[in-house]
TISEKOL-927342 format. One record per residue (C-alpha): residue number from 1; x, y, z. Coordinates in steps of 0.001 Angstrom, whole numbers, m for minus. Layout:
! residues N
R num      c1      c2      c3
R NUM       X       Y       Z
...
! end
This chain:
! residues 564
R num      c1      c2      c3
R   1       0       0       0
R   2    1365    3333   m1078
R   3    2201    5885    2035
R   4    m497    8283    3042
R   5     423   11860    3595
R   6   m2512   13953    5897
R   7   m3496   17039    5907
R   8   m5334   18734    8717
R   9   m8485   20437    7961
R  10   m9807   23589   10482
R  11  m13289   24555   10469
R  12  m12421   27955   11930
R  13  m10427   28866    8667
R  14  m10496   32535    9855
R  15  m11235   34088   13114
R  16  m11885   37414   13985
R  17  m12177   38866   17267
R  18  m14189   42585   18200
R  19  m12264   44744   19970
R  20  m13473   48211   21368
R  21  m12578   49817   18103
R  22  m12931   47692   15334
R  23  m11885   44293   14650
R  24   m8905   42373   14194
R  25   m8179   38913   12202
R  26   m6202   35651   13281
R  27   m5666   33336   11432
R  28   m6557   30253   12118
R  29   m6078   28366    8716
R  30   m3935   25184    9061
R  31   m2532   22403    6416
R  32    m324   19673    6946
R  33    2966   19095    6625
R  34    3135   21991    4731
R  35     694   24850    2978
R  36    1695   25119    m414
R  37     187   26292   m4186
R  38    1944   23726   m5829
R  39    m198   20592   m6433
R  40    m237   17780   m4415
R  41    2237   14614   m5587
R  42     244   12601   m7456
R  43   m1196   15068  m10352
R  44   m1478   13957  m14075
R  45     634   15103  m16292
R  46     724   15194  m20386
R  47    1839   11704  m20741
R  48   m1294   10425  m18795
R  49   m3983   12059  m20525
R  50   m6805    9973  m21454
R  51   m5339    7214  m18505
R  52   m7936    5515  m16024
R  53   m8080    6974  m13063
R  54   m4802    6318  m10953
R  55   m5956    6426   m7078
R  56   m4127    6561   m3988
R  57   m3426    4059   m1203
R  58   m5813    5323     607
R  59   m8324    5788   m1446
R  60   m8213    1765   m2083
R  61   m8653    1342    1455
R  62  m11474    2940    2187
R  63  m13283    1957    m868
R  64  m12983    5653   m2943
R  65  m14266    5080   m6508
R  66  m15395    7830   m8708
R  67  m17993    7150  m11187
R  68  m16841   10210  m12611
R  69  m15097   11429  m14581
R  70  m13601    8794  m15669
R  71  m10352    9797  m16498
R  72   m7323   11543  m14818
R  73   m6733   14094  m17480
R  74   m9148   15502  m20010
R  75  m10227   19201  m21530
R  76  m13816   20781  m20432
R  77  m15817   23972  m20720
R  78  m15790   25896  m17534
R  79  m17457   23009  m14991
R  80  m16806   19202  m14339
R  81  m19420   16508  m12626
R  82  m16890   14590   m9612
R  83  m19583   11988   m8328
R  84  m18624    8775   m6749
R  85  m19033    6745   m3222
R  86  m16762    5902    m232
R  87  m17223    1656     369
R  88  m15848    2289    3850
R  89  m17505    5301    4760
R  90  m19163    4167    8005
R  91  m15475    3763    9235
R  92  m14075    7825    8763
R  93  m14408   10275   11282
R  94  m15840   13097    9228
R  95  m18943   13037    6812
R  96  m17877   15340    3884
R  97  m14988   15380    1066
R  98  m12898   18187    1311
R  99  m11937   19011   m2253
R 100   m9465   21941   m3783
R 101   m9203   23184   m7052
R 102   m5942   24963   m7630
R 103   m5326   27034  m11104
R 104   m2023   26188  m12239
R 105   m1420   29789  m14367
R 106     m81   33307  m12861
R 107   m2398   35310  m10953
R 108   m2163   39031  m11063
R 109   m6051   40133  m10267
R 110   m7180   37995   m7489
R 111   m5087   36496   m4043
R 112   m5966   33074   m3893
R 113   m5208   30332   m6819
R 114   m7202   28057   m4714
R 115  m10823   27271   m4432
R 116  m12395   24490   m2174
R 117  m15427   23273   m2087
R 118  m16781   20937     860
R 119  m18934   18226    m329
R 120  m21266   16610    2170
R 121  m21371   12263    2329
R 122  m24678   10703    2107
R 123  m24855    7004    2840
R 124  m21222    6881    1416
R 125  m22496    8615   m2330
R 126  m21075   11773   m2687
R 127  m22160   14382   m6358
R 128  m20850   17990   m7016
R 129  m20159   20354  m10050
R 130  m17305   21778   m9755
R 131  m16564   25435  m11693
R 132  m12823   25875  m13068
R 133  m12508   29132  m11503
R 134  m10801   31296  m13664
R 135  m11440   31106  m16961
R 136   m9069   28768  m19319
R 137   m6203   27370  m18441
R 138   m4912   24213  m16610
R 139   m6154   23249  m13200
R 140   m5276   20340  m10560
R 141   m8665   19208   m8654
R 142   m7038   16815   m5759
R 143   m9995   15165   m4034
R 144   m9611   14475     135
R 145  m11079   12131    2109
R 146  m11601   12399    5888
R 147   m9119   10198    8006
R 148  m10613    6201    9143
R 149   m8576    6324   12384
R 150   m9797    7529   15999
R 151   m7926   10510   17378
R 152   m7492   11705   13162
R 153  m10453   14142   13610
R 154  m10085   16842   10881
R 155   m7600   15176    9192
R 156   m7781   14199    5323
R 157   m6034   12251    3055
R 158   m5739   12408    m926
R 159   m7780    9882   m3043
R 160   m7531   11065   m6452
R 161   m5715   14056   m7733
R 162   m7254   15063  m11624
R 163   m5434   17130  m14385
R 164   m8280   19465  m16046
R 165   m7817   21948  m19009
R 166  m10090   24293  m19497
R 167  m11166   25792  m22490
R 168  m13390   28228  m21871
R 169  m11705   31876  m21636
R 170  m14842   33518  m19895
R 171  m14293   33812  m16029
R 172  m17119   32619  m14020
R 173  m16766   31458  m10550
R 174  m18756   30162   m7359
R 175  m19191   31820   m4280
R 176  m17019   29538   m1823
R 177  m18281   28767     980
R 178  m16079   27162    4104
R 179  m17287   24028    6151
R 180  m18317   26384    8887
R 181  m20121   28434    6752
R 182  m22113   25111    5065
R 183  m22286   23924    8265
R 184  m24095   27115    9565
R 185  m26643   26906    6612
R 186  m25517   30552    5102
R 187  m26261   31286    1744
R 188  m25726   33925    m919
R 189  m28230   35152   m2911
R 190  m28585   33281   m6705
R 191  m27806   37384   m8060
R 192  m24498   37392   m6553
R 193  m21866   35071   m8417
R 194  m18430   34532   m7000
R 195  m16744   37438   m9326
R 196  m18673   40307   m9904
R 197  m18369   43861  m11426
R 198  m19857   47069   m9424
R 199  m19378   50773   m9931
R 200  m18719   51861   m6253
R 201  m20581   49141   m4307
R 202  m22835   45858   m4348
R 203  m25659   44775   m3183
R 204  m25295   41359   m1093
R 205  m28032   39393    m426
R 206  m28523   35552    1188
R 207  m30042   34320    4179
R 208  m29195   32727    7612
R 209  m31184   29372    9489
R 210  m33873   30349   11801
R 211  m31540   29889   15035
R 212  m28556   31917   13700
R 213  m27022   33064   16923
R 214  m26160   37020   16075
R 215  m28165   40113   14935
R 216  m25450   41276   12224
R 217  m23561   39299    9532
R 218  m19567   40872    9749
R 219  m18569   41800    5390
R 220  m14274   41868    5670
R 221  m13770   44218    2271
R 222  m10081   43727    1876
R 223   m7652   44739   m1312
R 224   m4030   44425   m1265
R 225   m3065   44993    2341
R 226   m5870   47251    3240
R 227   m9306   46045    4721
R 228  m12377   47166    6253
R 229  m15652   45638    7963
R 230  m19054   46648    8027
R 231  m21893   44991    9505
R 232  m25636   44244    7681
R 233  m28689   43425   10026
R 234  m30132   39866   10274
R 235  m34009   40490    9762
R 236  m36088   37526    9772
R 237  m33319   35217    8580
R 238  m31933   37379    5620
R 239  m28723   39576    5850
R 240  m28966   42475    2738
R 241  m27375   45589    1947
R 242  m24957   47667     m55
R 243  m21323   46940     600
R 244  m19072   49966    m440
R 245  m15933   49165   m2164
R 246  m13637   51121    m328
R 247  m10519   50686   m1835
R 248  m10969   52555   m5591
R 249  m10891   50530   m9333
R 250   m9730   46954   m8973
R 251  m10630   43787   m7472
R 252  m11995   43895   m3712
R 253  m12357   40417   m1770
R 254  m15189   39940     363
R 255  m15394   37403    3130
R 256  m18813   36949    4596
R 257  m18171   35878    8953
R 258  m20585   34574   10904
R 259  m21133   35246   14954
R 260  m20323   32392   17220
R 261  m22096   33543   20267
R 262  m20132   31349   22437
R 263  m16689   32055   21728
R 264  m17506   35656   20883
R 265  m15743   35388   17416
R 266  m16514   35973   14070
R 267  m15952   32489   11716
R 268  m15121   32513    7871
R 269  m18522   31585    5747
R 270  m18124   32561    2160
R 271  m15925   34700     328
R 272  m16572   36079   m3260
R 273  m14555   38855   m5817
R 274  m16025   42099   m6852
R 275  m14250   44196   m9515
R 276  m14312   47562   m9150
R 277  m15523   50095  m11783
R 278  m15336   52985   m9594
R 279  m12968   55392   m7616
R 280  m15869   57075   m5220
R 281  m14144   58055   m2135
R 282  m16113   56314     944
R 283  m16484   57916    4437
R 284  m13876   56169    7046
R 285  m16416   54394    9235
R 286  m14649   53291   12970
R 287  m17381   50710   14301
R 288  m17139   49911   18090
R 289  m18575   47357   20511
R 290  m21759   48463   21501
R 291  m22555   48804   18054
R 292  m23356   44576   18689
R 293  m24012   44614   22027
R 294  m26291   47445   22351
R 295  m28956   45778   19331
R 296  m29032   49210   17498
R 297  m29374   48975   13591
R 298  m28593   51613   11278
R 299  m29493   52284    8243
R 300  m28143   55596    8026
R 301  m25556   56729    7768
R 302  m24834   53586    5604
R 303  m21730   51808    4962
R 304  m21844   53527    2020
R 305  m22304   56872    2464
R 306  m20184   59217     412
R 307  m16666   60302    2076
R 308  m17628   63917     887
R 309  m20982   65643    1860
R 310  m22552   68627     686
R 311  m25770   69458    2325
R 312  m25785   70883    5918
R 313  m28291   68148    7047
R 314  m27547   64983    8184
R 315  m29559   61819    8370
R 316  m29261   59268   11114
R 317  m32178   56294   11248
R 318  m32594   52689   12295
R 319  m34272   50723   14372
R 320  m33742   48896   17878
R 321  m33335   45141   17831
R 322  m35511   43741   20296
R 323  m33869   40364   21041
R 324  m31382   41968   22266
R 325  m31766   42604   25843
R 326  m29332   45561   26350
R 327  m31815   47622   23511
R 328  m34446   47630   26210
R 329  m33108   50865   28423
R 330  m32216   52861   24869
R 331  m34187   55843   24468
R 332  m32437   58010   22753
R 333  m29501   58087   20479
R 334  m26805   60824   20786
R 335  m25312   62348   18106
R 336  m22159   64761   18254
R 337  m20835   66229   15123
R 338  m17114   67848   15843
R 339  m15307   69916   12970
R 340  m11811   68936   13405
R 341   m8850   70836   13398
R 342   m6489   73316   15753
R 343   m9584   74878   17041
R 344  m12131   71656   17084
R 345  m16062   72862   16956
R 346  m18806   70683   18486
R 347  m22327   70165   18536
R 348  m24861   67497   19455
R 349  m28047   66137   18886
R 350  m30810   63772   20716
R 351  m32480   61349   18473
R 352  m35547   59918   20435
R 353  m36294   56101   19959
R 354  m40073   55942   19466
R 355  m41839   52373   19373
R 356  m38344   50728   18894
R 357  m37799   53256   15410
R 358  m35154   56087   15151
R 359  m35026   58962   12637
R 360  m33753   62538   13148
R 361  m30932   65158   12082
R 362  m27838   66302   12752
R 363  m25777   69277   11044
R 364  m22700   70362    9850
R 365  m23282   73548   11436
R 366  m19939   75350   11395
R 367  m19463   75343    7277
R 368  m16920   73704    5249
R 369  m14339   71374    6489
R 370  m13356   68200    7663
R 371  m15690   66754   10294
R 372  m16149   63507   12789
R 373  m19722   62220   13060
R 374  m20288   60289   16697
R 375  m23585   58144   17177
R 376  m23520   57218   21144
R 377  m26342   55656   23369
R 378  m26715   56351   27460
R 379  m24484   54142   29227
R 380  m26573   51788   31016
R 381  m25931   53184   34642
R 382  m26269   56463   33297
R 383  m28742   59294   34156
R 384  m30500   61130   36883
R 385  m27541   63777   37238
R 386  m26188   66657   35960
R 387  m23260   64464   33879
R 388  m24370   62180   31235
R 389  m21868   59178   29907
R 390  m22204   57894   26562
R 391  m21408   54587   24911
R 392  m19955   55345   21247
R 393  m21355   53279   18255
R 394  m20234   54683   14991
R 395  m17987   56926   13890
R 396  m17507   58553   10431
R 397  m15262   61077    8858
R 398  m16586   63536    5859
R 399  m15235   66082    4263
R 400  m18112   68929    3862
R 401  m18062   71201     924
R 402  m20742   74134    m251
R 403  m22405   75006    3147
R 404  m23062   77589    5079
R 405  m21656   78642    8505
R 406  m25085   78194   10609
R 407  m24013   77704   14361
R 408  m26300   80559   15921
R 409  m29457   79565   13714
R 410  m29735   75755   13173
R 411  m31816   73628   15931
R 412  m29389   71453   18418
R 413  m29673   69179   21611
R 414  m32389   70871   23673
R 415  m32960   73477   21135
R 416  m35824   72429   19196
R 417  m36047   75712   16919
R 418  m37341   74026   13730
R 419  m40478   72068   15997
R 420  m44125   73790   14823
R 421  m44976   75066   18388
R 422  m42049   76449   19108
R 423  m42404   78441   15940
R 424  m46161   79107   16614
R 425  m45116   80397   19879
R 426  m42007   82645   18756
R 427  m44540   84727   16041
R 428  m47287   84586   18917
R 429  m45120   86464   20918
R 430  m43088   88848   18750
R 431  m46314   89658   16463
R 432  m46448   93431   15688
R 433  m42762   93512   16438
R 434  m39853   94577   14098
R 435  m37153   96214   15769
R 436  m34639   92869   16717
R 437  m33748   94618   20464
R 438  m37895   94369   20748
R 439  m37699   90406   19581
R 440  m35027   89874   21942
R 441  m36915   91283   24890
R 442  m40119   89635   24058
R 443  m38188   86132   24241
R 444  m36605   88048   27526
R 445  m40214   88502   28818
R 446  m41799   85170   28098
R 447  m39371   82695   29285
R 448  m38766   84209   32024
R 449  m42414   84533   33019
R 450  m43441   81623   31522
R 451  m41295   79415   33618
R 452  m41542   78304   37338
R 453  m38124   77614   38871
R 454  m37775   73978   39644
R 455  m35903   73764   43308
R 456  m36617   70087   43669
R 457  m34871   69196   40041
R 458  m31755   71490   41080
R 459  m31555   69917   44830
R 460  m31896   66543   43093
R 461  m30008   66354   40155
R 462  m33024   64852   38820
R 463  m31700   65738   34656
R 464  m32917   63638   31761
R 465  m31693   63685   28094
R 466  m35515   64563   27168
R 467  m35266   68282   28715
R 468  m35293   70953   26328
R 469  m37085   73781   25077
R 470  m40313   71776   24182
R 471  m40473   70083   27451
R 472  m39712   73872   29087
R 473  m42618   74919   26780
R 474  m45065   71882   27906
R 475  m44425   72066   31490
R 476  m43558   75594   32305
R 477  m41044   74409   34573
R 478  m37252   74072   34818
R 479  m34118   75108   35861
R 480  m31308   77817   34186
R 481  m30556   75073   31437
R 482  m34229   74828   30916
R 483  m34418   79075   30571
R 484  m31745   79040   27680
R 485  m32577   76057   25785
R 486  m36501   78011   25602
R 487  m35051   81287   25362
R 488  m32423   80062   22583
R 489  m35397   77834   20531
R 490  m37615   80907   20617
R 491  m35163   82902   19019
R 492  m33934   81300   16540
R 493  m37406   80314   15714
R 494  m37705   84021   14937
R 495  m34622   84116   12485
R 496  m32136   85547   15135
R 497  m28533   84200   15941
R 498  m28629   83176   19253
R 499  m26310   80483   21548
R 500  m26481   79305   24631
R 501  m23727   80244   27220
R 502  m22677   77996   29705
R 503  m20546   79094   32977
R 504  m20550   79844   36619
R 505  m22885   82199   38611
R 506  m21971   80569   42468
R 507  m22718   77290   40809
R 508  m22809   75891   36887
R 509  m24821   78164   35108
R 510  m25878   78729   31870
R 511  m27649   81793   30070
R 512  m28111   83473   26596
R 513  m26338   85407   24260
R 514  m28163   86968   20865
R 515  m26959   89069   18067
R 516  m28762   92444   18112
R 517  m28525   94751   14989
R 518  m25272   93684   14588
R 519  m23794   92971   17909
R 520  m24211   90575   20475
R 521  m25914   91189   23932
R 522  m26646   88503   26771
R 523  m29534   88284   28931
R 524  m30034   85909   31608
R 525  m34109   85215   31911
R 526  m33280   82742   34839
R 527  m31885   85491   37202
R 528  m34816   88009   35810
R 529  m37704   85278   36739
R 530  m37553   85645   40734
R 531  m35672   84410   43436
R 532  m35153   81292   45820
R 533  m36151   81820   49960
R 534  m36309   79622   52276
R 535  m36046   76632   49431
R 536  m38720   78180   47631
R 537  m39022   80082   44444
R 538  m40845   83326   44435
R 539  m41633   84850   40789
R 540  m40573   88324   40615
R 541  m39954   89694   36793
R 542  m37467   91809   36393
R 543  m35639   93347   33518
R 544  m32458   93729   35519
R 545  m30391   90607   33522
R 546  m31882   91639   29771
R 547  m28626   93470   28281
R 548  m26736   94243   31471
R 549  m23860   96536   31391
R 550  m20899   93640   30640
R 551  m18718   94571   34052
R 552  m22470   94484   36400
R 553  m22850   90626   34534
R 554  m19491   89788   35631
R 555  m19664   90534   39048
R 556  m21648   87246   39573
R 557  m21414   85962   35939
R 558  m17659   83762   34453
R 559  m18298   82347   31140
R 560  m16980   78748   30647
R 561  m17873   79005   26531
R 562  m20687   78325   24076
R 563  m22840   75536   23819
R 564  m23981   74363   20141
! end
């Protein structure tokens, strides 16, 4: 009996593991003795062509016959039938042939020469077409059998090894899926072949079994030594979305991981070949861990959203998963957009979570430039204080090109400027008015009288993500943040600049600053709403804190800085 050489097979051919930031891959492929593109010893060669079919020792021992093809070398168009049965089969230690067709020409467009295919043993019979992968040329398909000895788990052996020249020049290939992957029950969608051509991005498609263990499917894009992942839901056993080809014209691998809930890893399941058409510059996406852990799905900003951006809006939507049990306490999103640079400007937004749905704004408020967009949710433990910690999701990078500088005028956390009653109220109470000091006082006047001070919330630290000028509005009730962010809304609402000015005043503080004719004047309707005795707040208007003289305000007034 001719000598058996083994090789190991691993069903975890890659693994990736999530850290905070991203994700990193280890490689956990393995072959024995030695990994190799060569073809195994044992391939035809020109002066067997048209020979029976030569097979190995161990293929004779365990019964390996194939009832085709029926020779060892031979010519075909694009695919081949390998169909056979295992006499011995009851007596191996894996039920599946592990098979790998290797292209014998030079490579310049694609990695791997390789393709494998894993074909699954049924009663010993065993049928597969098998695609020559790339086009014309010669290929060696060596055919492995798992090992008939205990304690030689995932280990194969050669049974046949077959010479094949292909004569068809078109390309068409399979989507390859690993063992795991078969074994999980993924699958591609019929639209998506295993080399493709896109202009900027594709579509992928396929589905998952009804107990697939994760919420997202991980998409590795990789090209030369570069590589990015993204992550498409899982709804109701399907995975879809567009997959941005990040890395310009050429050929982008994608390998499609599945979630192993018990190890925390992501497995290798399929991998496939998209040619690029396109250069379109994609937005750098950072994903982090509560992105997974968290069950929020976005749908926008998608993977692939344009690096540059040129409207001052900014989109952010999804949806809550609700098997996930950490989605339960979400219910809000926050969103902080920072222009980068020496001098970095920031502003944030709250994104309520209605009936397990997201979908709001954001802006890129301070014009043109380079800017970071943030999407965070509550940590867990916090709330119910002044300070609010936040747990970041996503994070993309965008160049922003053809806006306007809007900081004073555009709606922001607390500040809902653009909401109808807000606006209904700001013309309600500045109708008949056009001098802009006269606007300014009117907003002056009506927060300030309109509000009740809240003692309890201040001796509490009883704060919530939900207060703002809508809530100050609804309730009449609220502390100095509660003032500004009404006083603020109203006047923007009436097409004023306005900001709102944090700082100290014997304790944090905040207040408002608008522009005037021209120049900017604060006013502090808090202090000019009453007064605190005995733990009690006692309205008593006053116009004292509308426009003070600058050196009066700082006596008991240090600004900290501006709030957008």
């Amino acid at each position: 009996m001719k000598q058996r050489s083994y090789y190991s097979f691993i069903l975890a051919i890659v693994l990736l593991a999530l850290s905070i930031s991203g994700c990193a891959e280890k490689d956990g492929e393995a072959v024995k003795p030695a990994e190799t593109d060569a073809a195994i010893s044992g391939e035809a060669t020109e002066g067997n062509k048209g020979e029976p079919i030569e097979y190995t020792g161990y293929a004779e021992e365990i019964g390996f016959v194939l009832d085709a093809p029926a020779k060892t070398a031979f010519e075909t168009n694009t695919t081949m039938d390998i169909r056979g049965q295992i006499g011995e089969f009851t007596e191996l230690t894996g039920d599946n042939l592990w098979i790998v067709v290797s292209y014998e020409n030079q490579l310049d467009d694609i990695r791997f020469k390789d393709f494998e295919y894993y074909l699954p043993l049924e009663n010993g019979k065993f049928s597969q077409e098998i695609t020559l992968h790339h086009g014309a040329g010669e290929y060696s398909v060596t055919v492995r059998a798992p090992s008939n000895k205990q304690g030689e788990e995932n280990l194969y052996y050669d049974t046949v090894v077959l010479d094949v020249a292909n004569l068809d020049e078109e390309i068409q290939r399979d989507v390859e899926y690993t063992w795991h992957g078969i074994e999980q029950g993924i699958s591609v969608s019929s639209a998506v072949s295993g080399m493709n051509e896109a202009n900027g991005f594709i579509y992928l498609e396929g589905a998952v079994p009804p107990d697939y263990p994760g919420t997202v499917m991980m998409i590795s894009i990789e090209k030369d030594s570069e590589s990015q992942q993204i992550f498409l839901p899982v709804k109701n056993g399907v995975f879809a979305g567009d997959v941005p080809l990040y890395f310009g014209e050429g050929y982008h691998d994608l390998v499609i991981q599945t979630y192993d809930r018990e190890e925390s890893y992501y497995y290798k399941a399929a991998h496939l070949y998209v040619d690029n058409q396109a250069d379109e510059a994609f937005a750098e996406i950072e994903l982090f861990r509560d992105y997974m852990e968290r069950g929020v799905v976005l749908d926008e900003p998608s993977w692939a959203i344009s690096k540059v951006q040129n409207e001052i809006a900014y989109r952010v939507a999804g949806e809550l998963d609700s098997s996930v049990k950490a989605a339960e306490d979400i219910s809000h999103l926050i969103v902080t957009v920072t222009k980068t640079g020496e001098d970095p400007l920031e502003s944030s937004y709250v994104i309520p979570v209605e009936n397990g749905r997201f979908d709001g704004q954001a802006y890129f408020r301070f014009g043109p430039g380079s800017y970071e967009v943030n999407i965070s949710v509550p940590d867990v433990e916090s709330g119910g204080s002044s300070t609010f910690y936040f747990s970041s999701l996503k994070k993309v990078a965008h160049e922003v090109t053809g806006i306007e500088d809007r900081r004073d005028t555009l709606p922001s956390r607390g500040i809902e400027s653009d909401h109808p009653d807000i606006i209904a109220k700001a013309k309600e109470i500045t109708a008949g008015l056009t001098d802009e000091r006269e606007f300014a006082k009117a907003v002056y006047q009506f927060t300030a009288s309109h509000i009740v001070y809240d003692v309890d919330k201040l001796e509490a630290g009883t704060f919530d993500l939900a207060d703002s000028a809508l809530k100050a509005l609804e309730t009449g009730r609220g502390v100095c943040q509660d003032y500004s962010y009404l006083a603020v809304a109203l006047l923007r609402a009436s097409g004023m600049e306005a900001h709102y000015v944090e700082g100290y005043a014997g304790e944090p503080h905040a207040w408002v600053e608008v522009k005037v004719n021209g120049e900017w004047l604060e006013m502090d309707p808090t202090w000019g709403s009453g007064y605190i005795q005995d733990g009690v707040f006692v309205p008593s208007y006053n116009e004292q804190y509308f426009d003070p003289d600058p050196e009066f305000l700082a006596e008991t007034h240090s600004r900290d800085g501006i709030v957008y």
